[in-house]
N, C-alpha and C positions, 0 to 999 in steps of 0.2 A: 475317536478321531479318524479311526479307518484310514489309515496312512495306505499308502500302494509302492508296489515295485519304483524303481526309479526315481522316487522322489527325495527331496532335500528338506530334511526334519530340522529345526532350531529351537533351543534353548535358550535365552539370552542370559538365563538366572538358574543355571542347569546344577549347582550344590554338586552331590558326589552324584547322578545322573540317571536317578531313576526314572524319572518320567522319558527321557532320552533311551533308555533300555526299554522300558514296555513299549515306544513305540516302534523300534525297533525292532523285536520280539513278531509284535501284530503285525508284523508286513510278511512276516511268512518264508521269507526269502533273504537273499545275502546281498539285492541289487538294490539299496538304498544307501544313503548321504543324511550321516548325523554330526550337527554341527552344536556346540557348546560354549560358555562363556562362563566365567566365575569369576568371583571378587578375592575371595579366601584366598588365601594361597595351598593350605591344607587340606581344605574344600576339595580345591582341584586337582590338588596331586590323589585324593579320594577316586573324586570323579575316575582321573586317570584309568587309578588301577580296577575300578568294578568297568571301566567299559573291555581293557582285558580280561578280567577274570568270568566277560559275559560273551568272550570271543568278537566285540566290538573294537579291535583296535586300532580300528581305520578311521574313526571317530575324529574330528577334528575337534579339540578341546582344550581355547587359550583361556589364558590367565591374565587376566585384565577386564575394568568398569565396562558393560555394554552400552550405558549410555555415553559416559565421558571417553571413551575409551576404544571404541568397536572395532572391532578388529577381521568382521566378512565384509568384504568392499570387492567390489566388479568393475574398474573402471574409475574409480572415486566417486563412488554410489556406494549406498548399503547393497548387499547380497540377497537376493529372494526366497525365501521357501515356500513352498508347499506346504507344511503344517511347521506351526511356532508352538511349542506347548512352555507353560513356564509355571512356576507357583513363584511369584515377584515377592519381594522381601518387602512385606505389607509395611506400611507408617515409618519407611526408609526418610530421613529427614535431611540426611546428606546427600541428595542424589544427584545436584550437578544443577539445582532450579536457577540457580544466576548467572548460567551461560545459554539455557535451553532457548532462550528468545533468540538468540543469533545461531542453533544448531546449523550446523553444512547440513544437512541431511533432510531438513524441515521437518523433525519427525513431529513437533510441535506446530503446528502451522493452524490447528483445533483449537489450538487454546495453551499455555504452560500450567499445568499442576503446580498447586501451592508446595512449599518447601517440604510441608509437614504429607504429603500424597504420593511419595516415592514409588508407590504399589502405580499407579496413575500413568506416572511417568514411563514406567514397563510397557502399560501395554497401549501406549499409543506408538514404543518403540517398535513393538509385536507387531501392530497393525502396519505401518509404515514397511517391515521385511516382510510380507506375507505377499505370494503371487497375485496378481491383477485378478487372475482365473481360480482363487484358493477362497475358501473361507473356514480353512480347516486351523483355525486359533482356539487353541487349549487352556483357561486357566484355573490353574487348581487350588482351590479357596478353603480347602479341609483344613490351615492351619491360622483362617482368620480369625479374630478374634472378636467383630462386631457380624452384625447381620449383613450375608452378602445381598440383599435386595440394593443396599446403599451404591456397591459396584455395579452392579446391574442396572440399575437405574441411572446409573452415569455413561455406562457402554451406549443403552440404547438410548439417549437424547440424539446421538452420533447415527443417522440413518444408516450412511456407510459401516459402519460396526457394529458386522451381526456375529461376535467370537461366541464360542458355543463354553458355556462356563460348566468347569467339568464337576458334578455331583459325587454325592458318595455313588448313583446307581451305574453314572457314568464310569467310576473307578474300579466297581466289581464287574463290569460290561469289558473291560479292557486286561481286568485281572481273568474272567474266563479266556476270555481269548487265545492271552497267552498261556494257560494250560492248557485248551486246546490244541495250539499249535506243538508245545511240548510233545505231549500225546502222540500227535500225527508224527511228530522227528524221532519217538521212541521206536 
């Protein structure tokens, strides 16, 4: 993902916050904006405590749906980031599809995903917060359970969405890193 100084990292489906910590971790520095969302309640108070016990605790990390629910707004807009990374709660069946035709936010304006495409629904939410000048979208597919060609091949019908789907080579690319920078803070 290669995140940089200054920039504003999101999660919308951030669990207890590891993909939120590596990218954090990879930026090398302490001048980054990590923003989070959960559904859990237990989840999140998880998240909470690893983003302290990662000295992350400037982390903003509410508890509440990001789709029905969202809670980073600039003005009564969604919030922007610079890189969104997520592992979305794949074949999510309750995810809010009989109100997303009238979203405030348009983040469905593509099309609404079926009831049973909850995973669908994420990441056109991703796409929708991601900077005009970003195409830095993360999503991590390590815990799906069908062939991701199926998502990929749904991403790119979308010219506009070119999200970079993270690999397992992707995953150990981002796990050296942050040994590396370990390393160099040793």
């Amino acid at each position: 993902m290669n995140p940089q100084p200054d920039e504003r990292i999101a999660d919308p489906a951030c669990g207890s916050g590891s993909l939120l910590i590596k990218c954090g971790q990879q930026v090398g520095a302490n001048d980054f904006s990590l923003y989070g969302q959960e559904n859990n309640g237990s989840t999140w108070a998880l998240c909470r405590m690893n983003m302290f016990l990662h000295g992350m605790d400037d982390a903003r990390i509410e508890w509440a749906d990001a789709i029905r629910n969202r809670q980073f707004k600039e003005k009564d807009r969604l919030m922007k980031f610079e890189v969104v990374v997520a592992n979305p709660p794949f074949s999510l069946d309750k995810w809010g599809q009989e109100t997303a035709s009238v979203d405030p936010f348009e983040r469905f304006d593509r099309g609404v995903p079926s009831k049973s495409k909850g995973d669908y629904a994420f990441i056109l939410h991703m796409v929708a917060t991601i900077s005009a000048d970003s195409e830095k979208i993360g999503i991590d597919e390590s815990e799906r359970d069908d062939s991701p060609e199926g998502i990929e091949a749904w991403i790119r019908q979308y010219e506009s969405l070119k999200p970079l789907i993270l690999t397992d080579a992707d995953r150990a690319e981002m796990d050296t890193a942050m040994r590396e920078q370990s390393a160099i803070r040793a």
